[in-house]
C-alpha positions as CSV (number, residue, x, y, z in Angstrom):
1,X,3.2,-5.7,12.9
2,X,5.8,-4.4,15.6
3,X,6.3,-8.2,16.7
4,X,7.1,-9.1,12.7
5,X,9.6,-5.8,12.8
6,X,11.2,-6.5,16.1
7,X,12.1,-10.8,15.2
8,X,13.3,-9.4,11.7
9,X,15.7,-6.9,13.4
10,X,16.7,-9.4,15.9
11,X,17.5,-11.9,12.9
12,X,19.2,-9.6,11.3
13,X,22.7,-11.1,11.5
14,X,21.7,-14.4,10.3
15,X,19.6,-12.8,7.6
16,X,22.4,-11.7,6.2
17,X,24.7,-14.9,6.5
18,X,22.2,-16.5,3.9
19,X,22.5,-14.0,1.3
20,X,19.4,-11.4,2.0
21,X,20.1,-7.9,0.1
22,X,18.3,-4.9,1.9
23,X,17.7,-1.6,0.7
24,X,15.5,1.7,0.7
25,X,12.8,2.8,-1.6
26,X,10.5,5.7,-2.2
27,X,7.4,6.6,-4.5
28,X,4.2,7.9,-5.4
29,X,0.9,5.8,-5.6
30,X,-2.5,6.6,-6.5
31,X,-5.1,5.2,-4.1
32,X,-8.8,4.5,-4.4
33,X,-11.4,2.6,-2.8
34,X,-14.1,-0.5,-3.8
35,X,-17.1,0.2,-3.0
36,X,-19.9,-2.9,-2.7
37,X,-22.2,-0.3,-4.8
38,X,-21.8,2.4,-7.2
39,X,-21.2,5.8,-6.5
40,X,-20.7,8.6,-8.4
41,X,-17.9,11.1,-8.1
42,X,-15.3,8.7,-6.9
43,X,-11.9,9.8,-7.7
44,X,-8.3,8.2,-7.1
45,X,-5.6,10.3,-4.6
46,X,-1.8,10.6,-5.3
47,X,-0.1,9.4,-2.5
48,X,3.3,8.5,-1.4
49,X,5.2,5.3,-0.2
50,X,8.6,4.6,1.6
51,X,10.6,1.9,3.3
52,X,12.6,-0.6,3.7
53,X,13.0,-3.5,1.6
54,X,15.0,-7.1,1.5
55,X,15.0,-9.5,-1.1
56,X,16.1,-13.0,0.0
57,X,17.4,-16.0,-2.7
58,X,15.4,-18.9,-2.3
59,X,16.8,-21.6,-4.9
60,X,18.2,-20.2,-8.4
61,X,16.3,-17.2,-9.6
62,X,13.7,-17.4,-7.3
63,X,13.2,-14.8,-4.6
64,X,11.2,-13.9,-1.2
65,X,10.6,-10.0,-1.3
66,X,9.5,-8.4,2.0
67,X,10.6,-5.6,4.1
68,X,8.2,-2.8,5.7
69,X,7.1,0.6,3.9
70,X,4.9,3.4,5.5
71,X,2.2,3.9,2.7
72,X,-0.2,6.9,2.1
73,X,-3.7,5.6,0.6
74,X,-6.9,7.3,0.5
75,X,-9.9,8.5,-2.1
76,X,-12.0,11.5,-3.2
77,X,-15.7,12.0,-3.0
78,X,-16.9,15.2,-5.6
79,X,-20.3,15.3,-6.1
80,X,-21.7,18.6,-8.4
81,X,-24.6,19.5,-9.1
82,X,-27.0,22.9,-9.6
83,X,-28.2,21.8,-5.5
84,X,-25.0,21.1,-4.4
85,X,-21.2,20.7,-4.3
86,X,-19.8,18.4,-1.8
87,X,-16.0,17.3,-1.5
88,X,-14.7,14.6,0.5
89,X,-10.9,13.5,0.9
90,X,-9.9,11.0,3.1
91,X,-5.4,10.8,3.6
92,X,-5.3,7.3,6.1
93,X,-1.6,6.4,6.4
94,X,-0.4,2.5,7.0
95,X,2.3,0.7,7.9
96,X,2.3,-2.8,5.3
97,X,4.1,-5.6,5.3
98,X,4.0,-7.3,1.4
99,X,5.5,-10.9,1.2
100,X,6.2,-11.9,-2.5
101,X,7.4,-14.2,-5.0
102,X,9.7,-13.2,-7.5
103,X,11.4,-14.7,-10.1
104,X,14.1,-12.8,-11.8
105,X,14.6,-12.7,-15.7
106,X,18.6,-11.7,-16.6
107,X,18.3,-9.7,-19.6
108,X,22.1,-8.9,-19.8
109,X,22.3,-4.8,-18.3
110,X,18.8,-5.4,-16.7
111,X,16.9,-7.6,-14.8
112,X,13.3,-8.3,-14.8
113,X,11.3,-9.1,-11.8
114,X,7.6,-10.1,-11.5
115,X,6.3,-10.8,-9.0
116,X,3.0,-11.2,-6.4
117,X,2.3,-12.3,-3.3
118,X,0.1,-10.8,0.1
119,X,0.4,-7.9,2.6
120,X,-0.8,-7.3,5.3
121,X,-1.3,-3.2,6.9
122,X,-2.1,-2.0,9.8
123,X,-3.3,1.8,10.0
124,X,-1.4,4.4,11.7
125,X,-3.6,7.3,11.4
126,X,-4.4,10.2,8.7
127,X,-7.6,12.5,8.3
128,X,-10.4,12.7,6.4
129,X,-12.0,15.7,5.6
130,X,-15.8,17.1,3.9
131,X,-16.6,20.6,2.5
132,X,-19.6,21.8,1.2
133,X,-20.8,25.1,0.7
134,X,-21.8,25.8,4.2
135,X,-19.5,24.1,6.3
136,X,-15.8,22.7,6.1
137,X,-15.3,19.7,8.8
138,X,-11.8,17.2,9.3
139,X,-11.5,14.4,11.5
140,X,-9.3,11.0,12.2
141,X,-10.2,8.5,9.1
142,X,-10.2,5.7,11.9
143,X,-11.7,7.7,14.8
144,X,-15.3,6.4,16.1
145,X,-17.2,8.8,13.8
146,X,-16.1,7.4,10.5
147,X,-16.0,3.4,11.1
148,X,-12.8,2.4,9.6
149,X,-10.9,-0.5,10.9
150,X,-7.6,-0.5,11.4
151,X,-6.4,-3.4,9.7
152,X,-6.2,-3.9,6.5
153,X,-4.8,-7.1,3.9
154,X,-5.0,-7.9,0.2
155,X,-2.9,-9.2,-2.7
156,X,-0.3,-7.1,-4.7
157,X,1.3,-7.8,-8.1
158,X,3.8,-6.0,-9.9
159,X,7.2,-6.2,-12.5
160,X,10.5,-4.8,-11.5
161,X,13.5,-3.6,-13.5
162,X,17.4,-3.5,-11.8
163,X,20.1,-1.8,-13.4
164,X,22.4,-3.3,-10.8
165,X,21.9,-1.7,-7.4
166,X,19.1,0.5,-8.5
167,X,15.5,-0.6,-9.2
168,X,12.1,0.7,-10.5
169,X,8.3,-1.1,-9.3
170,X,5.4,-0.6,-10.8
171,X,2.6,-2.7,-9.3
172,X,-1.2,-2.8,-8.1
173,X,-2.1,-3.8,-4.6
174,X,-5.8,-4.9,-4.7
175,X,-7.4,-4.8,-0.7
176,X,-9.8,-8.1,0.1
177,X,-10.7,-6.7,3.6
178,X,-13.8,-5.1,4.3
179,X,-12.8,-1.8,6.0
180,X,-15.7,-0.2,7.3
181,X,-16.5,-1.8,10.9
182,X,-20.5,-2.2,10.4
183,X,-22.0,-4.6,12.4
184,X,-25.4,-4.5,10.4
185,X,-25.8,-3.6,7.0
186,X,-24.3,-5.1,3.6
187,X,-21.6,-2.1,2.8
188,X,-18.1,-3.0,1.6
189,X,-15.6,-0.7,0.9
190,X,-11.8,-2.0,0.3
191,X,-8.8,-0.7,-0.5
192,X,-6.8,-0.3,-4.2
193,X,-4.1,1.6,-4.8
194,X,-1.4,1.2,-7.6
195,X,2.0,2.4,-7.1
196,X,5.4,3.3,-9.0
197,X,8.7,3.5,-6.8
198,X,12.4,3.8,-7.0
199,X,14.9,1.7,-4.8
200,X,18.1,1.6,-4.0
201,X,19.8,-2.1,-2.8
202,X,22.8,-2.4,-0.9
């Protein structure tokens, strides 16, 4: 990921030359997780995502859409019952990478953009904490104890609306890597989070 960051930064000034905007954005998201089995008392967690992003022209209305955003994902575990009451949060932050296809739809004072493509994340850190009602515990989300990998990828989709240098996303960014690092057993658990931001292009 810092490799992709530093040859786009040292591209930069030809970037430019072929007609790439760049811009900012910020947002809220709300994250959950797959799991390979059911479980009760999963729950989705409001999260937050910013960047930067930059939109290249490819040939007519057809664009590239990249740039690099730090995004908050995570999930609750709440399980109740006359035993027990058990809450688990887990807050893991990412750095992510989305490369998509757009294809931009003039509709006179806006501009519609669908679009999808991949992304690729890498995780940065965040905590994960359980309560019950003895004991109150936190630790890293991708320390040793919980078994998370670090890296995560998937496929996004989502429709844009520009009211010239201002935009609004709303999209879904479905994870297809297995995050927990098990070396025996069948478990799956993959990220899903679906987000609505506000940007701002240069």
């Amino acid at each position: 990921m810092l490799l992709v960051a530093a040859v786009l930064l040292a591209a930069g000034a030809n970037v430019f030359a072929q007609g790439v905007r760049i811009g900012v954005k910020a947002g809220g998201n709300l994250s959950s997780v797959n799991y390979s089995e059911k479980v009760e008392g999963l729950k989705s967690k409001p999260g937050f995502q910013l960047g930067v992003t930059a939109d290249y022209q490819l040939a007519g209305n057809l664009l590239l859409l990249s740039g690099l955003e730090i995004v908050q994902k995570g999930w609750k575990l709440e399980v109740n019952s006359e035993y027990s009451r058990v809450k688990t949060t887990a807050s893991p932050l990412y750095l992510q990478l989305p490369v998509h296809i757009g294809y931009k739809i003039d509709l006179g004072a806006v501009q519609l953009v669908p679009q999808a493509g991949p992304y690729i994340a890498y995780g940065l850190g965040g905590k994960a904490s359980y309560d019950d009602e003895d004991q109150s515990d936190k630790s890293d989300y991708f320390g040793k104890e919980n078994n998370v990998k670090r890296l995560d990828f998937g496929i996004g989709a989502g429709i844009g609306v520009e009211f010239g240098k201002i935009g609004v996303n709303l999209g879904y960014d479905l994870g297809l890597a297995n995050i927990i690092d098990k070396k025996e057993g069948t478990e799956s658990i993959k990220n899903a989070s679906l987000f609505l931001n506000l940007g701002y292009k240069f």
